[in-house]
N, C-alpha and C positions, 0 to 999 in steps of 0.2 A: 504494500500500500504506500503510496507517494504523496505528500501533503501541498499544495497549490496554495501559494499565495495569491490573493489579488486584489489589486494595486486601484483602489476606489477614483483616482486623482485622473489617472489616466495619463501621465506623464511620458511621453513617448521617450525624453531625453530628458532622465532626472536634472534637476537644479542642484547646483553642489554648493553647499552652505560651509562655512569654517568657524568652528567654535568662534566665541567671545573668551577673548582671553580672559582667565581666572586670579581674581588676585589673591595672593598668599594671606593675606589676614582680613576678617570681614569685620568691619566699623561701620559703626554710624546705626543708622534703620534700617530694618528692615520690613519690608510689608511682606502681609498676608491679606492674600484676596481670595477670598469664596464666592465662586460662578454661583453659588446657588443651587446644585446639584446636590443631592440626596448624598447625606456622609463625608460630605467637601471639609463640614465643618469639624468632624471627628479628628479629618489629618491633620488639618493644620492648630487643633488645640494640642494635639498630639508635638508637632513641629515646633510651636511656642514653646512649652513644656521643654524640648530637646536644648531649643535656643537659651531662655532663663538658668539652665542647667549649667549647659556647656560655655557660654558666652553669655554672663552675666554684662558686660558690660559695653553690651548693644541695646537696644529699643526697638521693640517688635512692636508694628499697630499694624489693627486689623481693620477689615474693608469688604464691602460684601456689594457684589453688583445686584440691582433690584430683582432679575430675570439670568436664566441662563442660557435663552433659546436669544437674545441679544448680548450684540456688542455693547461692556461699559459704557455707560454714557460719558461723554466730552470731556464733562467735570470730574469726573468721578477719577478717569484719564490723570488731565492734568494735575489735582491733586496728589495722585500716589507721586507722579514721577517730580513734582514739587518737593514733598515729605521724605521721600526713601533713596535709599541709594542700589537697592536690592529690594527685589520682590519674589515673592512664587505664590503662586497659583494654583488653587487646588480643582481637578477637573475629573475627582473618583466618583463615583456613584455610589 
């Protein structure tokens, strides 16, 4: 039996993307945004938690978009990237 991937996008000639380089120590804020999907909020109380733990001496705020069949709105946008230097984003179910 042979397993078939396939590829929803339809990209006849993948896009080849190159990490963001990582930087060695993480300061400042960091955000936590929940799409709003069922258990988004589990991980990233879970992620705070990890964060308060390990790297006490960052600032995690969190951020929740209204809907998660839309894109954040505008503001919601330019706020994080105002506030944070680092974000993630929780998109589990």
């Amino acid at each position: 039996m042979s397993l078939q991937i396939l590829d929803p996008t339809d990209e006849r000639v993948p896009i080849r993307r190159e990490l963001t380089p990582r930087p060695e120590h993480i300061s400042g804020t960091v955000g936590l945004l929940d799409i709003s999907k069922p258990r988004g909020n589990v991980l990233l109380d879970r992620l705070e938690e990890l964060f308060n733990e390990r790297l006490p001496e960052i600032e995690v705020k969190r951020y929740s978009k209204p809907t998660f069949t839309k894109p954040a709105p505008e503001d919601l946008r330019r706020k994080i990237a105002e506030e944070c230097g680092f974000v993630i984003e929780a998109l589990a179910d």
